[in-house]
Steps between C-alpha positions, in 0.01 A plus 500: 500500500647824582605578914242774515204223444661315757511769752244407840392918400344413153312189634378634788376812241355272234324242755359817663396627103335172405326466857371821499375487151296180491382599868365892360398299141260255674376789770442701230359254291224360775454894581383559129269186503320592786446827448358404148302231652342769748413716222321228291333360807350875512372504160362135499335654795382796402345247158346263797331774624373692181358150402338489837300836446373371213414190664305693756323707236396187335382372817225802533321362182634696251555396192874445330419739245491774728832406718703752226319812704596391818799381457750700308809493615530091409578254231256228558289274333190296605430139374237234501585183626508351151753796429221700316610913576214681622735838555841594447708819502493562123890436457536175638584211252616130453607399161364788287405835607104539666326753289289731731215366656581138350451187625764272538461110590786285622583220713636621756683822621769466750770846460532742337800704404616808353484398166126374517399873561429725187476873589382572140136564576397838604268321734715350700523736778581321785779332380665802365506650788653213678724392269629795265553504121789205496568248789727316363683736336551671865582214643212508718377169613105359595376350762167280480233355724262275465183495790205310433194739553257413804266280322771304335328592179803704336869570522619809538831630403701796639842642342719753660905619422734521721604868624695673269692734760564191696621316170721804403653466862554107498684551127698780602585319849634226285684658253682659833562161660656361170731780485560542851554130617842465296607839577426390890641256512809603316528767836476228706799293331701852505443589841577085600801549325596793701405357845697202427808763387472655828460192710828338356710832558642319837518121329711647237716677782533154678636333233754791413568447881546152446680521219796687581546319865808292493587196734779741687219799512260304725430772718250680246183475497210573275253833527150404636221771425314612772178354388341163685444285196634224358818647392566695785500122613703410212770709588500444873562121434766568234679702801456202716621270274814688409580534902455102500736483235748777654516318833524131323805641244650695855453216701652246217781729398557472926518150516669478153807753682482286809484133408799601263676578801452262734604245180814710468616452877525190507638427171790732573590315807465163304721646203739672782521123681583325163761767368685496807475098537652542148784742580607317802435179495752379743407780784096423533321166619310418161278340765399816664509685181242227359249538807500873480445464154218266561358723752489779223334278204256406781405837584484601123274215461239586773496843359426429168259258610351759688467753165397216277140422810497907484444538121239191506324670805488781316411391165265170605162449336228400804574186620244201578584504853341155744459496865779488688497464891746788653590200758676323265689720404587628828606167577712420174671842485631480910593121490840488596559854545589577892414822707133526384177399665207460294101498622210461273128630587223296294677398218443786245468403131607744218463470130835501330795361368682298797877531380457883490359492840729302613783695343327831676533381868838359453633848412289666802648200713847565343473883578391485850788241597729763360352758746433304809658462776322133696273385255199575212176420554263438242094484513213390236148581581175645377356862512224599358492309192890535448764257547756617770879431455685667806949547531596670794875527630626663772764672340565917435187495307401745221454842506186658458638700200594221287234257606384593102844511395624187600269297221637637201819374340815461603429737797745413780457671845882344567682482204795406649333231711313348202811498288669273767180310512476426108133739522501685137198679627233323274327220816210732635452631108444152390260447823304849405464361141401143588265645756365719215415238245330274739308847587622581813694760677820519741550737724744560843264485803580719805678255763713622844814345450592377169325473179211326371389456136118414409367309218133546395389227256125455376325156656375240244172558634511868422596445174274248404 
């Protein structure tokens, strides 16, 4: 098939052609039937009512042979009940022409048409001037009645054509329609075809947009028309989309820089331990050199550890989370640990995942004791639907100015302090992603005096 057939232009145009067309042919079509009923229900009654007059004539007592002086303007013909004619307009027959002033016996008579009328005789006065020299030949067509007269005696027929200036109308009004409904309809295609031209203008510059943005040329963004529709729409989520996917490449080619080097620092001073073990083996304590060593592999390990729960936070599907009680793991993330009270208020229960949970408070709990100066305190409660997990130290606390700041990763307000520590920067990252899934939020509370970090968790019973 060739690509212009395929276009969305050209079937947009030739759905508009054929709906158009069928829609204007069957309009037209019930317009021409109507209006050609309407002008045969005016000369069947115009016959009903001819028929009538001669009903009512008959009706005064005089006789049938007489009805061609009164009425003259009619086809009709007057029967016995037996079907014997008693009058008739002389050009009226019904298998054979009626000679003038004949009699004619049948069965029955129930229509008559054009061809039953002979306009031969001289005589036949009325129905010349009704019906002209050829009918059929015209294309004229008759219209017939049949009224029983008053005394149920005879049957009276009345004839009538339908009007010729309203005929010539009708024909030429279809002859129009037949010519006009393609040609229509063929606008209507042309002018679909050009609406949908005009419409795509801005899809087409999207895509040349799209096109030609690479993955280091982030920072573009596509045009959006100044219309309200659906691609103004379009457009304005493409932009969104591509400032997603700028801040996701930014903030991955940032951690990508980062975690590189905080793998390279201690790997040099692992490699640095082991070459100089090497070179002097006599002047170092392989002992020492062994622990520091060990200290260094450790510290690698948490680290990657660290990267490796990062990329799953990041990347996890939804998780089938089951209730967890924030007591619990109050109390199984402080056992043992010294220097930190804990107090629970009404046992809050949260949906979620309890090693993650438990993994979150341990790094709050291991970043406050870091901080403080006497001791951490830590508090679970419920507010307003929310499960409350509370870390305050008494420490220098956080400025207001990275209160933001301090969640993203490997952000360290004391670089040289965390170094010394083992910190790469990553614990409150991991706690704003956990906190995240679980569909939460972390944030650093005011507090006089230190530092206090707030968890916000959704209750089981608010979820379900």
């Amino acid at each position: 098939m060739p690509r212009f057939l395929r276009t969305t232009r050209f079937r947009v145009a030739l759905t508009a052609f054929l709906a158009s067309l069928i829609a204007l042919a069957v309009v037209s079509a019930w317009l021409v039937l109507d209006a050609q009923n309407r002008l045969g229900n005016g000369a069947a009654q115009v016959a009903r009512e001819r028929a009538a007059a001669i009903v009512q004539v008959l009706n005064t007592g005089a006789a049938p042979a007489d009805l061609r002086l009164h009425v003259r303007a009619s086809i009709y013909e007057v029967t016995t009940r037996t079907g014997e004619r008693v009058a008739s307009c002389p050009g009226l027959r019904s298998g054979g022409i009626v000679p003038d002033g004949g009699i004619l016996y049948r069965d029955s008579v129930q229509d008559l048409k054009p061809g039953d009328v002979d306009l031969a005789s001289q005589e036949s006065i009325g129905c010349a001037s009704a019906l002209g020299e050829d009918p059929e030949g015209n294309g004229l067509r008759l219209h017939v009645a049949a009224i029983p007269s008053g005394d149920s005696k005879y049957r009276v027929f009345g004839a009538a054509i339908v009007d010729e200036s309203g005929q010539a109308a009708l024909d030429s009004v279809r002859v129009t329609l037949l010519a006009g409904v393609p040609v229509i309809a063929l606008l209507i295609g042309v002018i679909a075809w050009l609406a949908v031209r005009r419409s795509l203008r801005p899809v087409e510059a999207i895509r040349s947009e799209v096109a030609e943005i690479g993955a280091h040329d982030l920072s573009r963004r596509v045009p959006a028309p100044d219309s309200a529709d659906e691609i103004a729409k379009l457009a304005e989520t493409m932009n969104t989309m591509l400032a997603r996917v700028d801040t996701a490449v930014t903030r991955q080619s940032r951690f990508t820089s980062d975690a590189s080097h905080e793998l390279r620092t201690p790997l040099a001073s692992l490699r640095t331990q082991l070459e100089v073990l090497l070179a002097h083996p006599d002047r170092l304590d392989w002992r020492d050199a062994c622990r520091n060593a060990l200290l260094d592999v450790t510290r690698l390990q948490d680290l990657v550890g660290d990267l490796v729960l990062l990329g799953k936070l990041d990347n996890a599907a939804p998780e089938r989370f089951t209730p967890v009680r924030l007591s619990e793991v109050v109390e199984s993330c402080l056992s043992g640990r010294q220097g930190v009270r804990a107090e629970i208020e009404e046992d809050p229960t949260v949906l979620g995942d309890r090693g993650r949970l438990e993994r979150l408070l341990r790094n709050l709990v291991d970043n406050a004791q870091r901080h403080t100066r006497t001791g951490v305190e830590v508090t679970a409660s419920t507010v307003d639907g929310f499960g409350v997990l509370t870390v305050t130290d008494d420490g220098p606390g956080i400025p207001a100015a990275d209160r933001e700041r301090v969640f993203d990763r490997f952000v360290r307000l004391d670089d040289g302090r965390a170094r010394d520590d083992g910190g790469a920067g990553l614990g409150l990252a991991i706690v704003a992603e956990i906190a995240r899934a679980h569909g939460g939020t972390v944030e650093v509370a005011d507090h006089d005096g230190g530092a206090r970090l707030v968890v916000r968790l959704p209750s089981a019973e608010a979820r379900s």
